[in-house]
C-alpha positions as CSV (number, residue, x, y, z in Angstrom):
1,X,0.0,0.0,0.0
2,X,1.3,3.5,-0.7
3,X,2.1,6.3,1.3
4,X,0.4,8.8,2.7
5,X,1.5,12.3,4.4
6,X,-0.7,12.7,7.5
7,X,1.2,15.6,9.4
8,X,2.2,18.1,7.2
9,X,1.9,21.8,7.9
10,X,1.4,24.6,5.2
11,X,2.2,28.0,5.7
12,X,-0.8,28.9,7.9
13,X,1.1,27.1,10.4
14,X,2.1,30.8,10.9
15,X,5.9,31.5,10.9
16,X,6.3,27.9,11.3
17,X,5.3,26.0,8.4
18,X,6.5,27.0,4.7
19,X,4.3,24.9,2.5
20,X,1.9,27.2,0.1
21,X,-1.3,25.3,-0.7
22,X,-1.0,24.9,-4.8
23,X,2.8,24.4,-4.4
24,X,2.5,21.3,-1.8
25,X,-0.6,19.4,-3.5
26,X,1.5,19.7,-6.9
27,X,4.8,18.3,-5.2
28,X,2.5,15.5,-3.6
29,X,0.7,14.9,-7.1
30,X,4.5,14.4,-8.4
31,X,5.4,12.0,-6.1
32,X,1.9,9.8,-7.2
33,X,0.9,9.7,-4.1
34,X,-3.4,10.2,-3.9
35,X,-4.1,11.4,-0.7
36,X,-2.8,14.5,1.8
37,X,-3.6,15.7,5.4
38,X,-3.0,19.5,6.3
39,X,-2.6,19.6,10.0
40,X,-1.2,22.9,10.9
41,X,-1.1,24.5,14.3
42,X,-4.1,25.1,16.5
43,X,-6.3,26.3,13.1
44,X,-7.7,25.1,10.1
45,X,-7.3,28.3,8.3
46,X,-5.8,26.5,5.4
47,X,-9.4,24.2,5.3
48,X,-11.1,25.8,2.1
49,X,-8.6,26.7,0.1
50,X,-6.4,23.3,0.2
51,X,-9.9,21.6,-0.9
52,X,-10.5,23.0,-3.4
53,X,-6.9,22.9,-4.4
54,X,-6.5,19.2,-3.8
55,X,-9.9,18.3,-5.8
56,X,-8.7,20.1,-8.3
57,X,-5.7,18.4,-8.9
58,X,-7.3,14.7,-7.9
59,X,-5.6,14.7,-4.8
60,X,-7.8,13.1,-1.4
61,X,-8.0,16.5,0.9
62,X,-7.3,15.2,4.9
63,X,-8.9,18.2,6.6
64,X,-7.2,18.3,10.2
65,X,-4.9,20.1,13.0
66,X,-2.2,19.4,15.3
67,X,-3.4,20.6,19.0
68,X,-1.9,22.3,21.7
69,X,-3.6,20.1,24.5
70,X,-3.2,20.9,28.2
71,X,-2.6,19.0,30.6
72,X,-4.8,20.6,33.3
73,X,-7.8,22.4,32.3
74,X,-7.9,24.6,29.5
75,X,-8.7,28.0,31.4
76,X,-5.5,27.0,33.8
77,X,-2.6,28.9,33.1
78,X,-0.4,26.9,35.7
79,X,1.5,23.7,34.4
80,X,0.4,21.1,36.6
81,X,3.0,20.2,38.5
82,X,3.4,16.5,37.5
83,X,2.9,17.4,34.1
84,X,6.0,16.7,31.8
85,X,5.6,19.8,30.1
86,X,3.4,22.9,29.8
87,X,1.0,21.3,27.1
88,X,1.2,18.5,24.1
89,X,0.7,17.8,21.0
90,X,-2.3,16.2,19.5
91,X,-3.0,15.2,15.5
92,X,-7.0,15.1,14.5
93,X,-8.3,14.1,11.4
94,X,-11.9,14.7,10.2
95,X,-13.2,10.8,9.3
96,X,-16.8,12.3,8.3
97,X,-18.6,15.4,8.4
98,X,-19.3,14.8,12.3
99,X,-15.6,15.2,12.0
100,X,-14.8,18.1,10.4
101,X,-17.8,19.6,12.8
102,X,-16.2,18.6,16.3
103,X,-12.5,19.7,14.8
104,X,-14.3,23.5,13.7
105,X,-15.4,23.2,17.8
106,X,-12.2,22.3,19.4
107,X,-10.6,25.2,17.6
108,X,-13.1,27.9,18.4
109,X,-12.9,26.5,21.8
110,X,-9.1,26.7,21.9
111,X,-9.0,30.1,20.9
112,X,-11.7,31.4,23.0
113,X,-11.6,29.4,26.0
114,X,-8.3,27.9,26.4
115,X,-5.7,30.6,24.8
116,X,-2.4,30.8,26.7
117,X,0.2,31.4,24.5
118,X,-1.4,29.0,22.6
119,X,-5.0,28.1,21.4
120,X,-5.4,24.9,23.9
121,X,-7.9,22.3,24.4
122,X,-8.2,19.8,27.0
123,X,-9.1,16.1,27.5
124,X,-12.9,17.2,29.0
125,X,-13.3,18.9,25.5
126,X,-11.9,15.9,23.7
127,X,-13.8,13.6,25.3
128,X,-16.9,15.8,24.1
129,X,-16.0,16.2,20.7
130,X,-14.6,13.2,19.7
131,X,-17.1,11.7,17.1
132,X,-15.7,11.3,13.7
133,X,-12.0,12.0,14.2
134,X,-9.0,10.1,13.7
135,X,-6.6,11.3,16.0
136,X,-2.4,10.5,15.8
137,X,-0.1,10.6,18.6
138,X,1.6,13.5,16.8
139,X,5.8,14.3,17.2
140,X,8.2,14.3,20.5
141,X,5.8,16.8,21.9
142,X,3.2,14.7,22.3
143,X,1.9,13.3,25.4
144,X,2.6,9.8,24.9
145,X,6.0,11.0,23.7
146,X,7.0,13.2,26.3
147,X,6.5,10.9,28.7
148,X,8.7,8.2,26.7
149,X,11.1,10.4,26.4
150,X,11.3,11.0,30.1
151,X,11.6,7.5,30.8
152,X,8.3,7.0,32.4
153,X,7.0,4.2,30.2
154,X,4.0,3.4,32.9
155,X,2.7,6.8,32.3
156,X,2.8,6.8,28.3
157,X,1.1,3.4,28.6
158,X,-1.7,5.3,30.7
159,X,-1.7,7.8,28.7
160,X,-2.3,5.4,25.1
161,X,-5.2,3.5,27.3
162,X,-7.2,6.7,27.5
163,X,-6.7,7.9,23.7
164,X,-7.5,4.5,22.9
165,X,-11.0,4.3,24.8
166,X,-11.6,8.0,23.7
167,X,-11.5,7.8,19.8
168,X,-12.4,3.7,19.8
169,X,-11.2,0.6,18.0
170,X,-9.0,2.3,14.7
171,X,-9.7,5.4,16.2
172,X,-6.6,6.7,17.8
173,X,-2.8,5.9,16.6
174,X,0.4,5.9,17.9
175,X,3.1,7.9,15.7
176,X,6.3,7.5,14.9
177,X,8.7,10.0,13.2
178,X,13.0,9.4,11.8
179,X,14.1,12.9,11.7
180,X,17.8,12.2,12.9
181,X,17.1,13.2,16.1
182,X,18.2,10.8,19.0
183,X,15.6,11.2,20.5
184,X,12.9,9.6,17.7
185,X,14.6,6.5,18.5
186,X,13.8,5.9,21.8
187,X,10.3,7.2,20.9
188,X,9.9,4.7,18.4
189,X,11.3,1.6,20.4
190,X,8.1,2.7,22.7
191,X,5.9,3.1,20.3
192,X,6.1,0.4,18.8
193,X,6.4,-1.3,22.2
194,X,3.3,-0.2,23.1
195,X,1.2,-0.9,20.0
196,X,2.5,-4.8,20.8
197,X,1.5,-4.7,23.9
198,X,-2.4,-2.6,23.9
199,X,-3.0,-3.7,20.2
200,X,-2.8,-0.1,19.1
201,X,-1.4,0.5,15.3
202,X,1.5,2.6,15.0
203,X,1.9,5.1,12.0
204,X,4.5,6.9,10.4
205,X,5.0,10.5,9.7
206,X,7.2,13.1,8.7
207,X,5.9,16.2,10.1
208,X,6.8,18.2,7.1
209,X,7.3,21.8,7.3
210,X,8.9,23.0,4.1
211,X,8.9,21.1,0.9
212,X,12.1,20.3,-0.2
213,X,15.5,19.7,1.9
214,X,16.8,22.7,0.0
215,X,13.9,24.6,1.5
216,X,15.6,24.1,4.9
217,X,17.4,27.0,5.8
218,X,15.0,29.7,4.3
219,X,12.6,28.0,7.1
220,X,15.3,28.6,9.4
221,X,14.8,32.1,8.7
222,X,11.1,32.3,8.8
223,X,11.8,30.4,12.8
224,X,14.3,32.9,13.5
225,X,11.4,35.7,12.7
226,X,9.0,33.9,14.5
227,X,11.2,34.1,17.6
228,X,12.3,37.4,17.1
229,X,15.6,35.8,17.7
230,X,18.7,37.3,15.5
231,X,19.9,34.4,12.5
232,X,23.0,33.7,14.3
233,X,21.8,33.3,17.9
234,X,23.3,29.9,19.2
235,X,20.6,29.5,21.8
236,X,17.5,30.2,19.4
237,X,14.8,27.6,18.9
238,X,15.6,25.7,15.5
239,X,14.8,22.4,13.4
240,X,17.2,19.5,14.0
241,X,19.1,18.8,10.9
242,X,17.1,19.2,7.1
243,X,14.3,16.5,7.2
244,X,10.9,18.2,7.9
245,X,10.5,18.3,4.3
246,X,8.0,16.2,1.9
247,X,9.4,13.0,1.6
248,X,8.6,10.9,-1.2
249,X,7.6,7.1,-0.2
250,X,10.8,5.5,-1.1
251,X,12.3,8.3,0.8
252,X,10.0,7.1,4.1
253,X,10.0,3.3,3.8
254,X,14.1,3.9,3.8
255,X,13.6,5.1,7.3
256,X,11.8,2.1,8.7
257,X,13.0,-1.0,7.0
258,X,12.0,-3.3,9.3
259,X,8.2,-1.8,9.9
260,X,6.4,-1.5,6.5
261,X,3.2,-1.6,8.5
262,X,3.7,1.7,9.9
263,X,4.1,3.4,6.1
264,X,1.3,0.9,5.1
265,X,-1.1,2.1,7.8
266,X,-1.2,5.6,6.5
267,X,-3.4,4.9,3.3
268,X,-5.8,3.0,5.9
269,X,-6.5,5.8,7.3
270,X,-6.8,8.2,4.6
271,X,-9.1,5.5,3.2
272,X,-11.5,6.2,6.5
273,X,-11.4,10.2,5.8
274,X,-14.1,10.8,3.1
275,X,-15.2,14.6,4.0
276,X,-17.1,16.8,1.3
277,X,-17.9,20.3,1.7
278,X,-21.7,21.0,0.4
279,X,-22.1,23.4,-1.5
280,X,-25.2,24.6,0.0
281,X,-26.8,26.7,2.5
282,X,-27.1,25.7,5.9
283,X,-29.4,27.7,7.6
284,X,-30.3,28.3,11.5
285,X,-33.5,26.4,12.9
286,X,-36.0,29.0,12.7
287,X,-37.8,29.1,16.7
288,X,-41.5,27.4,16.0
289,X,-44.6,27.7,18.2
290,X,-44.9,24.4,19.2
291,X,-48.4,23.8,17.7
292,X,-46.7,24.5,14.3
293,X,-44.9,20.9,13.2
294,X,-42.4,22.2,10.3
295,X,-41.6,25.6,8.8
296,X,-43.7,24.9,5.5
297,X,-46.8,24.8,8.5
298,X,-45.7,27.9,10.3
299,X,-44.9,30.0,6.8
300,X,-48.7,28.9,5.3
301,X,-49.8,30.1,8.2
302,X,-48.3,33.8,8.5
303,X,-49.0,34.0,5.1
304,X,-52.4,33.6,5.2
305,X,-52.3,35.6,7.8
306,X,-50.6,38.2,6.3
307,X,-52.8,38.4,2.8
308,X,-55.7,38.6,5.2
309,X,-54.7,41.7,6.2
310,X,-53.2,43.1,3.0
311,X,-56.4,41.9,1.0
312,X,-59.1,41.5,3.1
313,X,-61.4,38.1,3.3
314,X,-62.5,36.2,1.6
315,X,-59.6,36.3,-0.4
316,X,-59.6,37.0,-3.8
317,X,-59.2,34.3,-6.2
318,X,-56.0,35.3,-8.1
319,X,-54.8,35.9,-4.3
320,X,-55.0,32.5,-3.1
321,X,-54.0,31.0,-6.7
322,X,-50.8,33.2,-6.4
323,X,-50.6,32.3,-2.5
324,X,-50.7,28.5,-3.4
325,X,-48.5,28.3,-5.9
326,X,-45.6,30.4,-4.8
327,X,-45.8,28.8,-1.6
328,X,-45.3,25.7,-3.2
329,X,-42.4,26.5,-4.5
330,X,-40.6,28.0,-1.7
331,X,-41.4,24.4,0.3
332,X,-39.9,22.4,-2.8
333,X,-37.3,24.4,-2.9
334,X,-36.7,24.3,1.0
335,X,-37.0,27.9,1.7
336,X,-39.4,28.4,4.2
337,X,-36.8,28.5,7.4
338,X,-35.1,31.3,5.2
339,X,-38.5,33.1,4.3
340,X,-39.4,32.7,8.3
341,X,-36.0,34.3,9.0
342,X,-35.9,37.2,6.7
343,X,-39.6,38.0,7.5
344,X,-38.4,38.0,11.6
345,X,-35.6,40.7,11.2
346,X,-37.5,42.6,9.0
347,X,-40.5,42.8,11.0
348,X,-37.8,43.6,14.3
349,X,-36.2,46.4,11.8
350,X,-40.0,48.1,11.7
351,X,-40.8,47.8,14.8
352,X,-38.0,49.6,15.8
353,X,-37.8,52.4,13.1
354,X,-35.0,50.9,11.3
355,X,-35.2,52.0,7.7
356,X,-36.2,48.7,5.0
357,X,-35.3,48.7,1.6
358,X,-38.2,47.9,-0.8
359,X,-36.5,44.5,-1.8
360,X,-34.9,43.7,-4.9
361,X,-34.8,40.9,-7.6
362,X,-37.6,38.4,-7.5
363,X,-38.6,38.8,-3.8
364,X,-40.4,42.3,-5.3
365,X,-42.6,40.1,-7.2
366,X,-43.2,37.2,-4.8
367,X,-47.0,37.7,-2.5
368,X,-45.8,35.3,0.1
369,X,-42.8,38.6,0.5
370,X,-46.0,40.9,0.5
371,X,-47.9,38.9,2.7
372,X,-45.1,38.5,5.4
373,X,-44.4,42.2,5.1
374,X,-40.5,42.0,3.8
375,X,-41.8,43.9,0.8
376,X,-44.6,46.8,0.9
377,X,-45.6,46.7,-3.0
378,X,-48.2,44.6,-4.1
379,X,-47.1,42.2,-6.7
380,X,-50.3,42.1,-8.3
């Protein structure tokens, strides 16, 4: 099975990532590989524009992000103090639309109720909105990682167990990366340790932040920035070595020889993501009396209503012909929530002395418009 890049970062990874959306689907199309996950840092800014950008070009779209997830509770600002580090990281993966949904939440949610230095989430949140993701054990910052890496192999196994029951059977999956960093190693042994041991699969990445190893150093640069740090600073935060580029798959099943699983178990899951973006409108759920079963019930009945009062009763003949047919088209068309909504702010706008326009296109011609009062020239 081919490979598949499931943590790659584009430049809305802000002064981190250096991947432009048209230039990274291309180099992916290239390398004949059919699908791609964007996962940049605490946003899905990049969402729209790589879809249509990788349907364009054939490519599988992966919507996702990597999180910043706390270790205490979001609105803490405090590091707990058992904690191996101030937050981790966290790769989710939109499965479904459910999916994409719950990842547009934990995003708001970081920005607006967990921002501390970074837009962070927490396990209560993750809990909540878990339906429909896929989520990956992300780099050496993540939790299971971190605690790897600190020797405290008990804790990452804890730590697996409860991703594991969060996001279900082929839900959640550990991650593996081969950057040259000494680190990775002892991060792998683990991982792959623990994927023996809990029946979790194990999946590789490269966490790609620039596409090509010749692209390395002008990412230095845009790090440097990003720190406000001077190019030459010894103690600045920087990559290790020139491998957070986009490998091709020969590049990545060079890196783990003796695991073709882990390079194998990416196009599994990209099979499992099969997110569309409708092209329609989705509109809010219009309040109802509760006598009133639908909107095409509640709309008949304000515009009856209405014409009553604009015509008088019995109404005329062309009246209710016009009334019936109109009205029939608006409830095939399934515009009555947005004719019950236009007609409510309109209505607020005149009650409170709010100048209204006198419409314009069609809606000047419609009687069910008339009726309802979003228009004040009969159509007849």
């Amino acid at each position: 099975m081919p490979f598949v890049h499931l943590h790659t970062h584009s430049e809305y990874s802000l002064l981190d990532g250096a991947n432009r959306i048209p230039e990274l689907v291309t180099h992916v199309k290239k390398l004949g590989m059919d699908s791609l996950a964007v996962t940049d840092h605490g946003n899905m800014h990049a969402a729209w524009s790589f879809y249509e950008e990788a349907r364009a070009q054939k490519i599988r779209p992966i919507l996702g992000f990597e999180a910043y997830l706390a270790f205490g509770p979001r609105q803490a600002r405090e590091k707990p103090s058992w904690a191996p580090a101030a937050y981790s990281h966290l790769v989710l993966l939109a499965a479904n639309r459910t999916g994409y949904k719950n990842l547009v939440r934990l995003t708001s949610i970081g920005y607006t109720e967990g921002f501390y230095r970074r837009p962070r989430i927490d396990r209560e949140t993750l809990q909540r909105h878990s339906e429909g993701l896929i989520c990956l054990a992300a780099c050496l910052s993540g939790e299971i990682a971190l605690h790897l890496r600190q020797g405290r192999y008990d804790e990452a196994k804890r730590s697996a167990e409860w991703f594991a029951g969060v996001f279900g059977p082929g839900g959640f999956w550990l991650e593996v990366q081969h950057h040259g960093i000494a680190e990775e190693r002892i991060v792998t042994e683990g991982m792959l340790r623990l994927g023996q041991e809990l029946g979790i699969g194990v999946v590789a990445t490269n966490d790609a932040h620039y596409l090509r190893r010749e692209d390395a150093e002008s990412h230095d640069v845009l790090l440097a920035i990003s720190t406000g740090s001077d190019l030459d600073d010894p103690k600045r935060f920087r990559f290790t070595g020139e491998e957070s580029y986009v490998k091709s798959e020969k590049e990545m099943r060079s890196l783990f020889p003796d695991n073709p699983e882990v390079l194998e178990n990416t196009q599994t899951i990209a099979d499992r993501c099969e997110f569309d973006f409708e092209k329609r409108y989705f509109l809010p759920s219009f309040p109802r009396p509760a006598e009133y079963q639908s909107d095409e019930a509640l709309l008949e009945h304000l515009a009856q209503a209405g014409a009553a009062r604009r015509y008088g009763t019995p109404l005329p003949p062309a009246v209710t012909e016009r009334l019936a047919r109109e009205l029939g088209v608006i409830n095939t068309a399934g515009y009555a929530g947005y004719f019950l909504i236009v007609q409510d702010f309109i209505a607020a706008a005149r009650e409170r002395g709010i100048p209204v326009g006198p419409g314009r296109g069609s809606v000047a011609g419609s009687i069910v418009a008339y009726a309802l009062g979003i228009t004040n020239i009969c159509p007849l």
